[in-house]
N, C-alpha and C positions, 0 to 999 in steps of 0.2 A: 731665867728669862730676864731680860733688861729693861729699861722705862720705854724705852721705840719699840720695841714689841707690841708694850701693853697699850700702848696710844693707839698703835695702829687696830690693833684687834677691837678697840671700844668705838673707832670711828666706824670700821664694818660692821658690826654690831649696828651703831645704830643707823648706820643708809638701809641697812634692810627692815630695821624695826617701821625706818621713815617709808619704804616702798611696799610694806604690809596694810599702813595705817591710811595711804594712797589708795589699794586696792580695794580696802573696805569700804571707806567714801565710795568711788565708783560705783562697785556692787548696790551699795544704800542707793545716790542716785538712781541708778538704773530702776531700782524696784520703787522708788517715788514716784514714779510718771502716771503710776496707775493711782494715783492719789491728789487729795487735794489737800489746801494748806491746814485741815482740818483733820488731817489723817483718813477722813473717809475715802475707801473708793470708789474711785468711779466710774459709774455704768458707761457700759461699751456704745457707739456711738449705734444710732439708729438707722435702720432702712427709711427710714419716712427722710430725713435727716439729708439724703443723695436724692429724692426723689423731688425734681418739679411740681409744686405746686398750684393749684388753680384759685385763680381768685374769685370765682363763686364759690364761696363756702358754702351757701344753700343749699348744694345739691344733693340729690334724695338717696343716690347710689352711697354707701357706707366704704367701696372701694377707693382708691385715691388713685393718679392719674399715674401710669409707670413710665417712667423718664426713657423707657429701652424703646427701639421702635422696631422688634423684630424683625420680621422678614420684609421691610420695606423696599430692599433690594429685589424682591420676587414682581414677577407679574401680579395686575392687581387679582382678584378673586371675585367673582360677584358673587352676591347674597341674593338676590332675586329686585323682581321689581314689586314695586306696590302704587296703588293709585292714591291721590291727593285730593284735598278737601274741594279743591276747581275741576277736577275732571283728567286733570293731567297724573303722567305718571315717573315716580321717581327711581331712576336706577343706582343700587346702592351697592359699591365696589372697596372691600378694604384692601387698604393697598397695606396696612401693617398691624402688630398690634396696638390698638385701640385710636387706628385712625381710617377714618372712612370715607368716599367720597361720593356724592351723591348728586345727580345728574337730572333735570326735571326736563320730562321731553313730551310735546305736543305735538300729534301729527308727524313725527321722526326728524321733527328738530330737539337742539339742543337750546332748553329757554333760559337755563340758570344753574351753576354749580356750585356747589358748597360742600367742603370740607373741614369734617371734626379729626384734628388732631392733637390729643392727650387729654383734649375737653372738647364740652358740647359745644355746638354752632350751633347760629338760627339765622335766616333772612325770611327777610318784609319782601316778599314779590308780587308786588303789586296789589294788596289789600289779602293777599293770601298767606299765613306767618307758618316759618317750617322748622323745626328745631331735629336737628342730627344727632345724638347722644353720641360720645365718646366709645361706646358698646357697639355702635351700628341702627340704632334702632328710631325711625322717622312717626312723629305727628307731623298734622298740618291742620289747621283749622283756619276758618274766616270769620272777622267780626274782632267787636270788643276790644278796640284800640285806642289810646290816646294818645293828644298830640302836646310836644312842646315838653318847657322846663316845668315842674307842679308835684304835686304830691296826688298819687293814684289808689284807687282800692282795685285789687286787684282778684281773681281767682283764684280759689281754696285758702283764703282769709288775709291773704300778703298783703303788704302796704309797698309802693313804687316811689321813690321820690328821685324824680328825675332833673338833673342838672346839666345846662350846656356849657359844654368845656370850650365851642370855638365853633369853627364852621367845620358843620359834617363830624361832632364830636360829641357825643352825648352820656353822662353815665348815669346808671343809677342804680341806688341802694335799695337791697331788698328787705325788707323791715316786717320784724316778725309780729305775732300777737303782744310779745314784750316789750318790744320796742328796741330791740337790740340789730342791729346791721347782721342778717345772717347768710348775706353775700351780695356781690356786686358783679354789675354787666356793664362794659363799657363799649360803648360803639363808635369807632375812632375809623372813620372814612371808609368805614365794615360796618354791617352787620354784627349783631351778637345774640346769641341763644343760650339758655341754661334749662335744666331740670332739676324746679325744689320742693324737696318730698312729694313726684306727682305733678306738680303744676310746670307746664312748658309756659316759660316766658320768650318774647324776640323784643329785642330794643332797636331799632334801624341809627343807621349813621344820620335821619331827619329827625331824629325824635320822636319818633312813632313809638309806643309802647303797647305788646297786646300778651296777655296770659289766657291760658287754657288748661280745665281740668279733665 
């Protein structure tokens, strides 16, 4: 064997040594992703994590709001009617999962619609407050309202502190026995409604505030 042989043989030698020592990097990469710079790894991303959020955190349902709107593409469905705290009555039709629409009719008119979809609704209609839950499911009560920007006591022990954002723009924080914000309703040229543990609240786009247990 001569010296150009043995050159050549040690240069292939080591392109492949160098395209071994490539392949393992890669491989290592590849299997880091599931890691973090600490070696641990890490947990696989969550459903909660893709799913839409509601910003009443107060609300009493332990379920969280599913971002899919099922069969929204279907005819709606009714669920039946039910009578309201004024005498009137409301027809409640979902039209998907977990969005509902609800139709208040007097005499075989139509007075007011309102739709919860992925969360709860409420309207102020006229001194009479009506909360839709995200499930389907209608209070209505009359009374027990307050007006303007302040801090309220409210039914089943909540505290209200209501703020105006602007005109026809109200929001407010629901404040628990701790004193912690355990969610919030903002009524921005709407209405707004929620359910916290039990208690229906409605906030109107005037600044109306009334709760009911």
């Amino acid at each position: 064997m001569n010296a150009t042989t043995t050159v050549r043989r040690r240069r292939t030698m080591r392109i492949a040594a160098a395209a071994l020592i490539a392949a393992a990097g890669l491989s290592l990469t590849a299997c880091n992703n599931d890691t973090d710079n600490t070696g641990t790894k890490k947990p696989a991303a969550s459903a909660e994590a893709s799913t839409g959020g509601s910003s009443t955190g107060a609300q009493g349902s332990d379920a969280k709001p599913d971002a899919k709107t099922g069969d929204t593409d279907k005819a709606p469905s009714s669920t039946g009617d039910q009578k309201l705290a004024d005498g009137s009555t409301a027809k409640i039709d979902k039209l998907g999962t977990q969005h509902y629409r609800l139709k208040i009719i007097n005499d075989g008119a139509v007075l007011a619609t309102l739709e919860a979809n992925q969360r709860d609704a409420g309207l102020d209609a006229n001194g009479m407050y009506v909360v839709l839950t995200l499930g389907g499911e209608v209070h209505s009560w009359m009374g027990g309202e307050h007006s303007g920007a302040g801090t309220y006591k409210l039914a089943g022990g909540w505290t209200a502190k209501v703020t105006k954002l602007g005109d026809a723009h109200f929001r407010a924080d629901i404040i628990g026995n701790e004193g912690s914000v355990d969610g919030t309703l903002e009524a921005n040229q709407h209405d707004a409604g929620m359910v916290a543990n039990g208690v229906y609240i409605v906030l109107s786009a005037g600044g109306v505030i009334s709760a009911h247990q």
